[in-house]
N, C-alpha and C positions, 0 to 999 in steps of 0.2 A: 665374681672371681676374687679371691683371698689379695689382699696386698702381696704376698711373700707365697710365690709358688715353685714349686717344687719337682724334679722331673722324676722320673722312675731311677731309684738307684742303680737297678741293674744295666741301663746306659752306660757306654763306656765312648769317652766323646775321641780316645785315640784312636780304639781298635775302631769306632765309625769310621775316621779321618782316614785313616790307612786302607780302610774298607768298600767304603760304598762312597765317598762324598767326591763328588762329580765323577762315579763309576757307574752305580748301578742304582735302581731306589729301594729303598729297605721302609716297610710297615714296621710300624712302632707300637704297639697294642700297650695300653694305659699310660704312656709315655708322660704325662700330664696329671701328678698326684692331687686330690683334694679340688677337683674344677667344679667351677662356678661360671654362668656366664656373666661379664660385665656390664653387657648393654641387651634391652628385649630390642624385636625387631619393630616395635613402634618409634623407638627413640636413633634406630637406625634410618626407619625412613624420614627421619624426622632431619636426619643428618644429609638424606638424599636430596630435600628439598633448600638448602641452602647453597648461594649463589658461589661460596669459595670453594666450597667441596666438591670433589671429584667421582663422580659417579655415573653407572648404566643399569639399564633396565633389558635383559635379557627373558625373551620371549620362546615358549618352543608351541610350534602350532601344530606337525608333524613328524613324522620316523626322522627324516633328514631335515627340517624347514625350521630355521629360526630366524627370530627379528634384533635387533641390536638399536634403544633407544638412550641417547645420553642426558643427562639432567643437567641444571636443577627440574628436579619435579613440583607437580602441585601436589596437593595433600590429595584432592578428591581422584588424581588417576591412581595414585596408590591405593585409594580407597577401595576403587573399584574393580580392582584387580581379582580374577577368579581365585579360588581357592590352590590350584594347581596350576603346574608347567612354568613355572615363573620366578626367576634370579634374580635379586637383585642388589649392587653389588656398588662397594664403598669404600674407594680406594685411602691410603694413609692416614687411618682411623686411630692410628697411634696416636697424631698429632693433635687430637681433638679429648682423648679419651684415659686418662694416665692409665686406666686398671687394663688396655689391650696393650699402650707401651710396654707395660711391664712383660708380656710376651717374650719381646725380646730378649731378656737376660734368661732366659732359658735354652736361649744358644749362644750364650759368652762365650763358650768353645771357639768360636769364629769370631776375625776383627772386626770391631762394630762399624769402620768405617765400611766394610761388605754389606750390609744390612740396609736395605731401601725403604723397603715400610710395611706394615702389617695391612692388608684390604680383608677386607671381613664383609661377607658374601651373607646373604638369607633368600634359601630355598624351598618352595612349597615343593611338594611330592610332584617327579616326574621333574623339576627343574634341573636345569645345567646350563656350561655354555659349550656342550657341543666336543669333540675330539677336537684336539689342539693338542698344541707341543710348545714350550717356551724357554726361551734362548738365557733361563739361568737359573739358578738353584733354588726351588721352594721346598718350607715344609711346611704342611697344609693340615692346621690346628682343627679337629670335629670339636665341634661345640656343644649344646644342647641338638638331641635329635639324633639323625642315623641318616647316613649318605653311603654310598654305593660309588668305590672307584675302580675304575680299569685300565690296565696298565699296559700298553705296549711296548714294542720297539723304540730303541733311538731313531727318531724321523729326521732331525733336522737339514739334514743333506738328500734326502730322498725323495719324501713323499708329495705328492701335490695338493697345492690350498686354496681354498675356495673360499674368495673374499665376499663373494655379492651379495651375503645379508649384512656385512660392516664387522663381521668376525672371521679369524684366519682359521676355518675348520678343513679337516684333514679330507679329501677324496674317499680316502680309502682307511678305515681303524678295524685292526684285526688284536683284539686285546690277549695278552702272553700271561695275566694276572686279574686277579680281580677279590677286593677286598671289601669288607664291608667294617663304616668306621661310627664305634659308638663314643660318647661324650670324654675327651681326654687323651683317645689315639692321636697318632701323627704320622702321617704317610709323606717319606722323604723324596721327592723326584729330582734326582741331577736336568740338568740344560738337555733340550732338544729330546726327552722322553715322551712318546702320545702318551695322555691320558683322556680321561673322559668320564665328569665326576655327574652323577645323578641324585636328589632327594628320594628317599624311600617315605622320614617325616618330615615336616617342617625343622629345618637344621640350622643350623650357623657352621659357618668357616674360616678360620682364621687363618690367612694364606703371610706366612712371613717369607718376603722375597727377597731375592741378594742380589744388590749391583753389579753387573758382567758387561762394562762396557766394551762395545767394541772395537778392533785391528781400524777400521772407517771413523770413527770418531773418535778413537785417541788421538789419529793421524791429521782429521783437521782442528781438532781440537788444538794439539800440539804446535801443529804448522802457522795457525790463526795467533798464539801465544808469541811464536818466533817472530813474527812478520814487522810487528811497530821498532823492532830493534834489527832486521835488518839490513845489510850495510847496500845501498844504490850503486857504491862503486865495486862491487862486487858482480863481474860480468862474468859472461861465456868469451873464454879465448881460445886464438886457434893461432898461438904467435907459433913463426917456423916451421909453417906449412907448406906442401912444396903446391903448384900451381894444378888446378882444377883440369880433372879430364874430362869431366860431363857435368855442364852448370849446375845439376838438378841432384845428385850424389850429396848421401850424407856418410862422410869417411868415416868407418867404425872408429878409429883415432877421436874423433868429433862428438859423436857420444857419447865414448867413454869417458871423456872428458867434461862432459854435460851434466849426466851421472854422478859422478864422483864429487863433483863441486858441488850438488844439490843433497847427496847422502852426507857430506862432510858437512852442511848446514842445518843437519839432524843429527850427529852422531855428538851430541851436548850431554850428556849422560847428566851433569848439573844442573842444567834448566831442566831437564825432563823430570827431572827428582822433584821441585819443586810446583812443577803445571803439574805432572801427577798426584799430590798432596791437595794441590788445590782441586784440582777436577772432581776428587773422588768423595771429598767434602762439599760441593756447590750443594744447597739448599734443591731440594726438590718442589719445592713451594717457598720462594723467594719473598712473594709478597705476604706471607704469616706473618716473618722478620717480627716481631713488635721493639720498634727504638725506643728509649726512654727521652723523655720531653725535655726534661733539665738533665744536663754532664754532670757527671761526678766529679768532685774534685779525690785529691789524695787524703786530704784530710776528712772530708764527708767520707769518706769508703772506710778509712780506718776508724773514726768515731762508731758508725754505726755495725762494723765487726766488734767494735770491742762491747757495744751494746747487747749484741749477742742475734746479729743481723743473719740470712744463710742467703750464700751465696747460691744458687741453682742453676743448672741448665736451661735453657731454656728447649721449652719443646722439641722446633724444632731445629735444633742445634745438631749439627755434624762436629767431630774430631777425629784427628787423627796425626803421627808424628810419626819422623822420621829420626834417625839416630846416624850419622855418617861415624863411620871409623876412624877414630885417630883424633876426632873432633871436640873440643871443649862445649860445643853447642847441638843442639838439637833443634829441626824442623819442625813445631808446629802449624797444625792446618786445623782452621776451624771457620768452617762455611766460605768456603773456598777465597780465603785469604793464607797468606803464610805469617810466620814472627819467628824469631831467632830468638829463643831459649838457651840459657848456659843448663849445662847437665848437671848443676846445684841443684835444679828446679824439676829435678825425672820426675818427683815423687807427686805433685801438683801437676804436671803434664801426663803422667799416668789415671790422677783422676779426674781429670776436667774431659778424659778420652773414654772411658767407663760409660755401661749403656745407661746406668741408673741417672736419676737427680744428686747433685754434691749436696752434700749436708754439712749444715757449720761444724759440727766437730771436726770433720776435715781439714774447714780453710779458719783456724783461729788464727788471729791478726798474729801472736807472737809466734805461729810457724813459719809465717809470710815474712821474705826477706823487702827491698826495696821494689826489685826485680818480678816478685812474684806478685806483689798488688798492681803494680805498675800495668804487669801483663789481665790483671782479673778487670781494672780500669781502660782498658783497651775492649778488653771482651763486652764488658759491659754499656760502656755508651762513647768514646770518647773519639771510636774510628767509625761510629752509628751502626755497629759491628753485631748488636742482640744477641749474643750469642750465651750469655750469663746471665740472669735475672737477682736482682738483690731484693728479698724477701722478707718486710719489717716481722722480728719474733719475739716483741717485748711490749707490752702495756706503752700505750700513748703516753 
């Protein structure tokens, strides 16, 4: 895959936005100009068999009958693996792999803090996993090869799932669609659509998926966030009551009142601003982090900018900011931490939030006020935050 790729110009990412994204799913035929694949599928299983990485081995034995094995693998069962009916499948490949990151910025149209990770799948002929439906918005990159998809109805409210091979496959898939996707398509599915993708060759797939937490773990997410702050003297009262007619009665008065004092210790519209920021940024693989072993000081960070040092993302770095109205400052979030930024610094907060790697032309020390090192020395070791990597780019 080329460094610097390219979507089909005739892509129009409003009329999508207004159109089909989380409506309906749209086939994308060459959506992906000038492809190449990044990685073969040796160097993929290659990534299956390592203890940090995230992966399964989907098996189909029968019309309805698969198996669902998780890794790390050994080399010799993927050796031995038949020629056909067989997935297998390599979750946040981006973070291992810069040329599938790059994926990503081919849907900048969307905030990057949306964007969860790229899983990149290899399929012998007759392989899949099966009719499933999934609770948030992919578009699913054909690679080298030729894959077979079928498209259904919105299930996610309806249809019944059958977990007992360890995957949540549909009872019943009655497909409304069906497309066949050669190297560079991208077949768009909003949340809760069956699908049910098959190898016709030996394929790849590049599945970029979007964060859709949900109404259940925002809410303890949220309530868990509130909880250390508080207040103990904060009860249930029932002052000017009049005297009980049946011991066991709970007075709608009494409720409502239960209610309202527990809705009133959520309705913080200001802390939610901030657990939301952070939430949506928390690291998906917290232990990648890599810390730097010696703190930067102020002076070390600006010596070796003016050296002509690049400041970078680090892999797997999340960002993302808020802007309040009326406000001198700005919310950033970056792997689910917060920092109060003055909005001197949008322009540095706009690119440290960018799907790409920062390049030193961006961060030269004389664009950097005190404020914005300060904040890149934060990023980078000083809260053991990794969230920036500083990249020596000048002869020893």
């Amino acid at each position: 895959m080329s460094a610097v790729l390219r979507r089909n110009p005739a892509f129009d990412p409003k009329q999508f936005l207004q159109q089909q994204w989380q409506k309906t799913p749209l086939f994308l035929p060459g959506f992906l100009q000038d492809y190449l694949d990044p990685l073969s599928a040796d160097e993929l299983a290659g990534l299956a068999c390592e203890e940090s990485v995230e992966s399964r081995l989907v098996r189909r034995h029968g019309v309805r009958d698969w198996s669902l094995e998780h890794g790390p693998f050994t080399e010799q069962l993927l050796q031995d693996l038949p020629a056909e009916n067989w997935t297998l499948l390599v979750q946040a490949v981006d973070l291992w792999e810069d040329q599938v990151g790059i994926l990503k910025e081919l849907f900048n149209f969307l905030p990057s803090w949306r964007v969860d990770d790229v899983m990149v799948s290899f399929a012998t002929p007759g392989g899949g996993v099966g009719p499933h439906f999934d609770y948030y918005d992919v578009f699913l990159v054909q690679g080298d090869g030729q894959r077979t998809w079928q498209v259904g109805a919105c299930s996610a409210s309806g249809l019944r799932v059958d977990e007992t091979s360890g995957l949540a496959l549909l009872d019943e898939f009655k497909a409304e669609a069906e497309y066949q996707l050669n190297p560079g398509d991208v077949l768009y599915l909003p949340p809760g659509f069956a699908h049910w993708g098959e190898a016709i060759t030996p394929s790849f797939c590049y599945s970029v998926g979007f964060r859709a937490p949900s109404v259940g773990e925002m809410l303890a997410g949220f309530t868990d966030y509130l909880l250390p702050e508080a207040n103990p003297a904060q009860r249930f009262t029932d002052t000017g009551r009049e005297p009980a007619e049946s011991c066991g009665e709970i007075k709608p008065e009494n409720l409502e009142n239960a209610y309202r004092s527990t809705l009133a210790s959520l309705a913080d519209e200001q802390r939610f601003r901030i657990w939301f920021g952070c939430h949506v940024t928390e690291p998906k693989y917290p232990e990648l982090i890599e810390i730097s072993a010696v703190p930067l000081t102020p002076k070390d960070l600006q010596l070796r900018l003016n050296k002509g040092d690049e400041v970078q993302r680090a892999r797997t770095a999340r960002f993302a900011y808020l802007k309040a109205p009326g406000s001198a400052s700005v919310a950033l979030f970056a792997d689910g931490k917060d920092f109060s930024v003055s909005q001197a610094n949008i322009q540095l907060i706009n690119q440290l939030s960018e799907t790409s790697h920062l390049k030193k032309r961006i961060l030269r020390s004389k664009e950097l006020d005190k404020e914005g090192l300060d904040l890149l020395l934060k990023l980078l070791n000083l809260l053991n935050q990794g969230s920036l990597t500083l990249v020596t780019n000048y002869p020893a």
